[in-house]
N, C-alpha and C positions, 0 to 999 in steps of 0.2 A: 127274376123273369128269365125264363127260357127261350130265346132265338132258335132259329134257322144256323145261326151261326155259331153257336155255343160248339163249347169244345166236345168232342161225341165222350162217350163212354165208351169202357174198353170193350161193349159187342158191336160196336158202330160200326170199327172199321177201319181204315185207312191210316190213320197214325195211330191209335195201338199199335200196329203189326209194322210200324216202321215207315210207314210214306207219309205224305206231307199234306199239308194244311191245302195245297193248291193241286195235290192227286184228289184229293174229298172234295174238291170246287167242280172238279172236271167230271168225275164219279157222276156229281148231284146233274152236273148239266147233262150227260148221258140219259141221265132217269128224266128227266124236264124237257129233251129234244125227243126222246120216243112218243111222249104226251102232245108234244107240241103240234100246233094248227094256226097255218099262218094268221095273224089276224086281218090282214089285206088294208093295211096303214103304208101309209108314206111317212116320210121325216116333218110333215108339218105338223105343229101341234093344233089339237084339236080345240082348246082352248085359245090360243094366241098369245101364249107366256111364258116368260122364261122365270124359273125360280136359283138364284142365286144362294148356296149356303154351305154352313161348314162340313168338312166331310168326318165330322166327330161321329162314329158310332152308333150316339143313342140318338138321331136325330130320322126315322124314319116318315120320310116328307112326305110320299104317298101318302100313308094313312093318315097324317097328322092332317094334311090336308083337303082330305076326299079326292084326292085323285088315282085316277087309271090311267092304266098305259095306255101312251099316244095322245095323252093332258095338256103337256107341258114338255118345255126342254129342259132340264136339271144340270147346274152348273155347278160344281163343289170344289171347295179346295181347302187349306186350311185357314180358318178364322170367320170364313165364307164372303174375305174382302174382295174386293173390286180392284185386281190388279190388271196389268196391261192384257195379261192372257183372257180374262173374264172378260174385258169390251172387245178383243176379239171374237168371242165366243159368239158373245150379244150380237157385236154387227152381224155375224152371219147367221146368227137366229132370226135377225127383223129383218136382215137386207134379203135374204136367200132362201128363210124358210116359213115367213109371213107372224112373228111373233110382233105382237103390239104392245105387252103390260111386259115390267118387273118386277119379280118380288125379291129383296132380299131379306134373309133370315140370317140373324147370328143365334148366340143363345148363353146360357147361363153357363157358368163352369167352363168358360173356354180355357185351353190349354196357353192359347195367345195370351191372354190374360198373365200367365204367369212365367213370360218370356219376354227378352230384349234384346236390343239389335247385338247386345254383346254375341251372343247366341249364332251368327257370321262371325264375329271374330275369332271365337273358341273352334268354329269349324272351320275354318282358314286355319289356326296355330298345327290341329290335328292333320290336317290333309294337304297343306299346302300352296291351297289356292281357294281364294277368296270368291265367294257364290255370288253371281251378279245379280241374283234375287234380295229383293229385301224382305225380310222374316213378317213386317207387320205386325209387330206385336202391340198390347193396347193394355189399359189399364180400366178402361170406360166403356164398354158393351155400348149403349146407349149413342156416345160421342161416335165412336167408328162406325157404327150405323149411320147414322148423318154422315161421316163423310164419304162413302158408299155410297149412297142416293146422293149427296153432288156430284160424285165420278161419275155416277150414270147420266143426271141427267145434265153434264158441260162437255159431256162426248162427241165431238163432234163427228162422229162417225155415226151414232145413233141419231136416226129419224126422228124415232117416236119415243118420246122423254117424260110424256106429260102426265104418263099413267106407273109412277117407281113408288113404289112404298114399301116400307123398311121396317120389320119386326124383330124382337128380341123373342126366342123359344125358351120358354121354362123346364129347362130338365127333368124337375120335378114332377111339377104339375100338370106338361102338355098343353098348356096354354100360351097363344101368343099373346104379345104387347104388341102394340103398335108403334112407332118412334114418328115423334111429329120432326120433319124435317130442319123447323127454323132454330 
C-alpha cells in the first residue's frame, strides 16, 4: 500500500537531494495552502465527539470512519490510552467546545503490547533522569479498553459520560470490535 507519506522516490525530491523528511512536509503544505479555501468552520465539532486513539500509523481514523473535517475532535497518543493529558483534552472538548460522545479506539498489533514499565527504567539508566510519565504498556487490547472507558467515564471533570464506547481496530481487516464495558 502506497500513502501520502511513503518514502518519495529518487524524482520526488527533497530527501534524494539531501533535506529532510520535514523539508517534504512543509514542501507538500506549500502545494495544499496555494489550493487551500477556508472552509468557514470553528473549533466545534460538527458531530459532537471526541475520538480517542493510538497514534500508530496504519490507523487512519477519517476514512475508517466516514468522517470529514470539522467531525470530530481527534485525540491520539501512544496505545490511545486515557491518561491524565487525554481527560484534559476531553474536558476542554465537552466543557469548551460542545463534544457530547467518546470513542476510544485501540487496535491490533500495538507496540504497547510488547513493552513494560521496565521500558522507564532503561530510559532513566540511559539519560539520567526518570520520565514522570508512565509508558502504559498492556498485554490485553481488550482489558485496557475497559479501562479506558472507566477513566472516562469516573472523570470527574467530564460532564457527559453516558455516551463512551471502546473499540479494538483490526489492522488487518479494517474492521472494528466493539469492547463491552463490564
Amino acid at each position: 500500500m502506497t500513502t501520502s507519506a511513503s518514502v518519495p522516490t529518487e524524482s520526488e525530491g527533497a530527501i534524494a537531494h539531501g533535506g529532510t523528511v520535514t523539508d517534504r512536509l512543509v514542501e507538500a503544505n506549500a502545494r495544499y495552502a496555494a489550493a487551500f479555501t477556508d472552509p468557514g468552520m470553528d473549533a466545534h465539532p460538527v458531530l459532537q465527539v471526541a475520538v480517542v486513539a493510538c497514534m500508530d500509523a496504519r490507523l487512519d481514523l477519517h476514512a475508517a470512519l466516514g468522517l470529514q473535517l470539522g467531525d470530530c475532535h481527534t485525540i491520539r497518543n501512544a496505545g490511545g490510552v486515557v491518561t491524565d493529558d487525554v481527560i484534559r483534552s476531553l474536558t476542554i472538548s465537552q466543557r469548551a467546545l460542545g463534544t457530547r460522545s467518546v470513542v476510544l479506539i485501540h487496535h491490533t498489533g500495538c507496540g504497547l503490547e510488547s513493552l513494560t514499565e521496565e521500558f522507564r527504567h532503561d530510559l532513566e539508566m540511559e539519560v539520567g533522569q526518570r520520565p514522570a510519565w508512565a509508558v502504559e504498556a498492556f498485554r490485553d487490547v481488550e482489558q485496557d479498553v475497559r479501562q479506558s472507558m472507566q477513566r472516562v467515564r469516573t472523570s470527574p471533570f467530564l460532564p457527559h459520560t453516558d455516551d463512551v464506547r471502546g473499540f479494538v481496530f483490526d489492522v488487518r481487516s479494517g474492521l472494528l470490535r466493539e469492547i463491552d464495558p463490564a
